[in-house]
N, C-alpha and C positions, 0 to 999 in steps of 0.2 A: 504494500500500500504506500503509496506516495507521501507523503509531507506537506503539509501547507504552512504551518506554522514555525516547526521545531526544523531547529538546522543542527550543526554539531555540536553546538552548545548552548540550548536552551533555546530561547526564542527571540530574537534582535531585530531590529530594525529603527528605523527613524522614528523621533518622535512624534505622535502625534500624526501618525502616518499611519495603516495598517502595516502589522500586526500592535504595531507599537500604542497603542490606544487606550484612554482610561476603561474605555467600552470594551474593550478583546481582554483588556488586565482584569477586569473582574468577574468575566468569562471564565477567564483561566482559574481565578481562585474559585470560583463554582466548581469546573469541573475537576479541575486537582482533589480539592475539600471532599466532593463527592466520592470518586476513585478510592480518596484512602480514608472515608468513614467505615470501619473496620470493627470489630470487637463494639462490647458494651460501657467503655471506658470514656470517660471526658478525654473529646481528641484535641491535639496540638500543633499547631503549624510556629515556625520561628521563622520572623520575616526582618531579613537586612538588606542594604543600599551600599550604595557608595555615593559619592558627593555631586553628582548633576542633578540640578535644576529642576531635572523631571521626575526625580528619585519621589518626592511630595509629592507629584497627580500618581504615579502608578504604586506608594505604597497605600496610599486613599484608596483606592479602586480595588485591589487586592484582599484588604482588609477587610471594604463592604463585601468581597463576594464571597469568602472563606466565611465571614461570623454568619452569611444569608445562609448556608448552609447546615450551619450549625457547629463548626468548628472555633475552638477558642484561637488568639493570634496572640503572640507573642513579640513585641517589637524590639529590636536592639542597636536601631540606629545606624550609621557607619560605621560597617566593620568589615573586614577584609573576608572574599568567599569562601576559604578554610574554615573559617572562624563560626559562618553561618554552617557549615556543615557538623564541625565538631558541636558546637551549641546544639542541634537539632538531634543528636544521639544524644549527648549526655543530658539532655533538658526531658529524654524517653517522648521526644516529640512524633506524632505520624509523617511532617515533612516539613523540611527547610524551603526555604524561599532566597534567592540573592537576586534586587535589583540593580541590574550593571550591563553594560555594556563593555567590561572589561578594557580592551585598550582601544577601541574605539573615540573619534572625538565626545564633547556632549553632547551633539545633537542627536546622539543616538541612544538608547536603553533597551535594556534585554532582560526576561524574564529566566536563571534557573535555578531547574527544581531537587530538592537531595528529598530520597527515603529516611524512612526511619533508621536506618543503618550510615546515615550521613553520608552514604555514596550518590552520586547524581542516576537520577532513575532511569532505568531501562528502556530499552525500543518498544518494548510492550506497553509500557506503562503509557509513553510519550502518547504512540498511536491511539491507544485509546484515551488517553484524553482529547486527543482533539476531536476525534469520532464527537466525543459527549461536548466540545466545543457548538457543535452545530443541533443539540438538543435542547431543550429546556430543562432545567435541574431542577432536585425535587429540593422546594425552597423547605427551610425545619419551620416546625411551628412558632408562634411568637413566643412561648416558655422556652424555649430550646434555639433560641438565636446566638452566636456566641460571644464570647464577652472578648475585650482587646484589652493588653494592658502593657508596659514600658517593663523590661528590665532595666537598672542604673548602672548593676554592674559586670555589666556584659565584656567591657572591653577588659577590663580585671580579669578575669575569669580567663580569655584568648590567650591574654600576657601570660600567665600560667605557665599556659598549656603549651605554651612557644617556646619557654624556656625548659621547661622539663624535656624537652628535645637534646636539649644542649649536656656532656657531661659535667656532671657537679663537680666534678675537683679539676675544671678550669674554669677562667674568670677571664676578663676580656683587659682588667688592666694594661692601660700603657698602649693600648689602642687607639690612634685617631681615627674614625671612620666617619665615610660622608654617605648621608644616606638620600636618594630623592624618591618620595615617596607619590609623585604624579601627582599631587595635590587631589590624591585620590582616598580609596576605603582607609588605608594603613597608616595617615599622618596621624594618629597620635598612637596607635599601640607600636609601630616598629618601632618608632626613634627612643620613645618609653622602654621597650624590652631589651636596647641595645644597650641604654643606661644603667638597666638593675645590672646587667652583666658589669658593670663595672668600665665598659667605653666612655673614651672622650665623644661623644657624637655633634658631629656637625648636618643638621637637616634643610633640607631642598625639600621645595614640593609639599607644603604642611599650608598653607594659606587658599584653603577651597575655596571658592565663589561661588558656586554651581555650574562657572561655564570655563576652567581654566583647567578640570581633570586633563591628564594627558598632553595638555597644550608646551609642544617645546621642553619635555618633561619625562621624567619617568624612563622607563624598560625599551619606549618605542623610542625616543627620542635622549640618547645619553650626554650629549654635547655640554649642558652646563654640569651634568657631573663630574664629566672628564675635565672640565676646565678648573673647579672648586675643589678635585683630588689633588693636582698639580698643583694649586697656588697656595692650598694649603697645607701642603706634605702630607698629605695622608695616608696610610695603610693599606686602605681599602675602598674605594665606591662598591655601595650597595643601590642598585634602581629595581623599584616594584611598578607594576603597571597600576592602571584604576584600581583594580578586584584586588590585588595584592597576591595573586595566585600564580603569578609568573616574574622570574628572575633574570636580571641582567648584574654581570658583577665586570669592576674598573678599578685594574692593578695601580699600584702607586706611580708609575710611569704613564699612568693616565688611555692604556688600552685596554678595550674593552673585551671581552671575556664571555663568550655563549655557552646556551645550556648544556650543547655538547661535550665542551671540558669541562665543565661543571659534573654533569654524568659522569666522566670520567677518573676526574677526581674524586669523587663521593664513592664514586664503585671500588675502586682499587682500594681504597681504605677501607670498606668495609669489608672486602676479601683475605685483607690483610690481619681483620680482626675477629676476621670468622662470620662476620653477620651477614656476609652477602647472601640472598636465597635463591635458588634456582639457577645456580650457574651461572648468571647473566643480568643484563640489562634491557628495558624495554624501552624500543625508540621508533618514533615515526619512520617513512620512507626518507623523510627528507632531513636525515639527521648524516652528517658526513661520513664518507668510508672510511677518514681517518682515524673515527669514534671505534668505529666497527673492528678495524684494523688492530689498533690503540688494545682493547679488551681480548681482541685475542690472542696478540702475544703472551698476555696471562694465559688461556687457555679458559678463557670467558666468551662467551657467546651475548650476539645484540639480535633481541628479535624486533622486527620488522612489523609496525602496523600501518593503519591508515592514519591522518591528519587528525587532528583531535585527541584531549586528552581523556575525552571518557573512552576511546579506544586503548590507550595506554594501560588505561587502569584496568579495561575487562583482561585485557591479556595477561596483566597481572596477575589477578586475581585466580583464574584459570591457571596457571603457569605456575604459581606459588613464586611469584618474584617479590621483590620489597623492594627497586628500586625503579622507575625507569623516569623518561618523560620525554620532550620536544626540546627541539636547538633552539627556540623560539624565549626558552626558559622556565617553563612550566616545566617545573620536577614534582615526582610524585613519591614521597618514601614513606613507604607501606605502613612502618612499625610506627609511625608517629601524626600521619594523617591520611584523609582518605578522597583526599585530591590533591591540586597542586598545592604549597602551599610556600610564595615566597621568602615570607619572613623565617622558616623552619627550613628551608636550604640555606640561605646565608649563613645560619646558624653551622650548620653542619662545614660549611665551606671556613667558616671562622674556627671552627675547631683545628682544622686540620693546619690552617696557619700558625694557631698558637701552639700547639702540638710541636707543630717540626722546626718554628724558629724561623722558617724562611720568609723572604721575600715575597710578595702576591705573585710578581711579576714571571719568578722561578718557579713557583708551586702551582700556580693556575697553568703555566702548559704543558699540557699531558702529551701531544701530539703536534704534529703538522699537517694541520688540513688539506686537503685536495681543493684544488681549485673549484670552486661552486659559484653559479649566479644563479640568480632567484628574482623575476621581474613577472608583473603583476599588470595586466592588459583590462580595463572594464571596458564593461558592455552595457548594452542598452536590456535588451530583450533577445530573444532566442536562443537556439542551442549550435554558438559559434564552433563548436568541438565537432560538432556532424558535420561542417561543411566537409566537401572532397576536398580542398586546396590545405586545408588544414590538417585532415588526416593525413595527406601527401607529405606536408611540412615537417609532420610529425614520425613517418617511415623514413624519409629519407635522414632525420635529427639521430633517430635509433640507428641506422647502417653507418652512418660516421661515427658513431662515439661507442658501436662493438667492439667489446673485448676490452677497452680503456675506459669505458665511464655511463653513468645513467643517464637516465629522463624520468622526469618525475612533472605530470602535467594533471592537471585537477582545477576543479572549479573550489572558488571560496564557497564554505559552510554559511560563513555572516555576511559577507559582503556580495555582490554583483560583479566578481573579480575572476577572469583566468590566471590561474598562476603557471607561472614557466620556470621549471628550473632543471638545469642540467649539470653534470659531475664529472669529471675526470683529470686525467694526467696533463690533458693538455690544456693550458688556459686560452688561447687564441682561437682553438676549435670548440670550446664548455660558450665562448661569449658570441660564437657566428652561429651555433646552432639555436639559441637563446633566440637570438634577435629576430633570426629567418620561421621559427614557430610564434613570435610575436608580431612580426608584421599579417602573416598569414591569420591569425586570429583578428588584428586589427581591420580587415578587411573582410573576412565574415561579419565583423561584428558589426 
């Protein structure tokens, strides 16, 4: 069955636009509410944001349409989508809620949803909720409406839970770290959980607006991080996106550092200390050979999924692994969270610095990546990937780069984007075959 709503993570779009609508948002908490009225117990949903503008009309709409059913709400304000997952298990909630649009600008927000097990729910689940999207739901009776109410110390609670990640008999003394936090979910619990550790922290990206998430900022955009590590010697840049569920990390020499060697670094260490599970790492198609390479000269295996991190984590889960995630910087470590979770990787990557003494600059690189570009073609409407000139663009992209290198071509999940990105030894043939599948799509589209 098709999708209308749900894309690879949760449900996005413009605001104020379909899907993005106070009208579709309290649809959705009808029919989520409804799906998981369950047992005879007073049900719970935990509903968090992050800092757009729009986060206030779709957590209004929400609210009304979860208590219409008869489900109580839980509110926790801005807080990072880790955060909203862990909170939705340990609160014994029926389903978490994260308003965000992750690293999208503001003008956009996204509805997603976690189980009572704080993992983001299933293909099953999704489907049928939208099915009962186009129903009428059974509104509860007026005694049976449910009631909403503020947790205060919700952000307390995450900090915790962020720091018990970290081991107890290190402390972060004598660390200057700069953090920029996207003027997003995570301004006030990272820069707070990097100080109990005992960091000097210097924080970017903590002055929300509602329209300046993500802007020039954060994981997608690191430039003033790299300029504020340099000018003010520091250790380490730390950048989270909006949702705070994806990592970007920037050595003291001010280069910047993907989730690839991040996975990398994390994995060997925890091989090294016994806790790695499953033999291996779980990574996208578009995570580099170098990673793959990298892990199996241990004698560590990298499996391969689709785009998205709730793929990551089903392979996981199935697989008995504990660590995997995307080059993008969404890492996912099993034993401590049950998706991405940026501030709880940094952590891990902070450990291992204070551990060995070294330098970021020495210690963040695991490997020498293969030459990779990655460019991103929109479109209007239609299905640019069936034209014949495109498929052609794209057999002839595979015959030049056999035996030396990939292709990896996919539509965006969130956005209205072909992505183009190709792999290998040679960097002059990885950017002419790049190009010649990109203008061919440009002209379908």
């Amino acid at each position: 069955m098709g999708r209308k709503y749900f894309g690879t993570d949760g449900i996005r779009g413009r605001t104020n636009t379909a899907p993005m609508t106070a009208e579709i948002a309290m649809r959705v908490g009808q029919a989520a509410g409804t799906r998981f009225l369950r047992g005879r117990h007073r049900h719970r949903v935990v509903i968090g944001k992050d800092t757009r503008l729009s986060g206030y009309m779709m957590e209004s709409a929400l609210v009304a349409g979860f208590t219409s059913v008869g489900m109580d709400v839980v509110l926790v304000g801005p807080m990072p989508t880790p955060a909203v997952a862990m909170l939705a298990r340990s609160m014994r909630a029926d389903l978490g809620v994260m308003i965000s649009a992750s690293h999208n600008p503001f003008v956009d927000n996204g509805i997603k949803l976690f189980g009572p097990d704080g993992y983001k729910l299933s293909d099953a689940d999704e489907i049928e909720i939208e099915a009962m999207l186009e129903r009428a739901p059974p509104l509860a009776a007026p005694h049976e409406i449910g009631r909403a109410r503020r947790v205060d110390d919700a952000q307390g609670r995450y900090i915790h839970a962020a720091k018990a990640s970290f081991p107890e008999h290190l402390r972060l003394d004598g660390l200057r770290l700069v953090i920029d936090c996207a003027n997003g979910a995570a301004y006030k619990v990272a820069p707070e959980a990097l100080w109990e550790l005992g960091a000097e922290v210097i924080a970017l990206g903590v002055s929300p607006n509602g329209i300046n998430i993500n802007d020039h900022c954060g994981s997608t955009d690191p430039t003033a991080l790299q300029a504020k590590v340099i000018e003010t010697r520091a250790d380490l840049g730390i950048a989270l996106d909006g949702d705070a569920d994806r990592l970007i990390v920037v050595d003291e020499k001010g280069q910047i550092v993907d989730g690839d060697q991040l996975m990398a670094l994390i994995g060997l260490a925890q091989h090294r200390a016994g806790l790695l599970k499953g033999g291996g790492v779980v990574a996208t198609v578009m995570s580099n050979l170098g990673l793959e390479r990298c892990l199996g000269g241990q004698g560590l295996s990298l499996v391969r999924t689709s785009v998205g991190d709730r793929y990551v984590v089903e392979a996981m889960r199935s697989g008995g692994y504990n660590l995997g995630g995307e080059q993008s910087g969404h890492i996912i470590l099993a034993d401590h969270a049950t998706t991405g979770d940026g501030l709880v990787a940094a952590l891990q990557v902070l450990a291992e610095l204070v551990e060995s003494g070294r330098k970021a600059s020495d210690l963040l690189h695991m490997f020498d990546p293969l030459p990779q570009l990655l460019k991103n073609v929109r479109y209007a409407a239609g299905q640019p990937l069936e034209a014949e000139a495109v498929k052609a663009a794209i057999a002839d992209a595979e015959a030049k780069l056999s035996g030396t290198g990939r292709l990896v071509i996919r539509k965006s999940g969130t956005e209205p984007l072909i992505r183009v990105m190709a792999e290998g030894e040679d960097e002059a043939l990885v950017g002419a075959v790049v190009d010649q599948i990109c203008e061919a799509v440009r002209k379908a589209a």
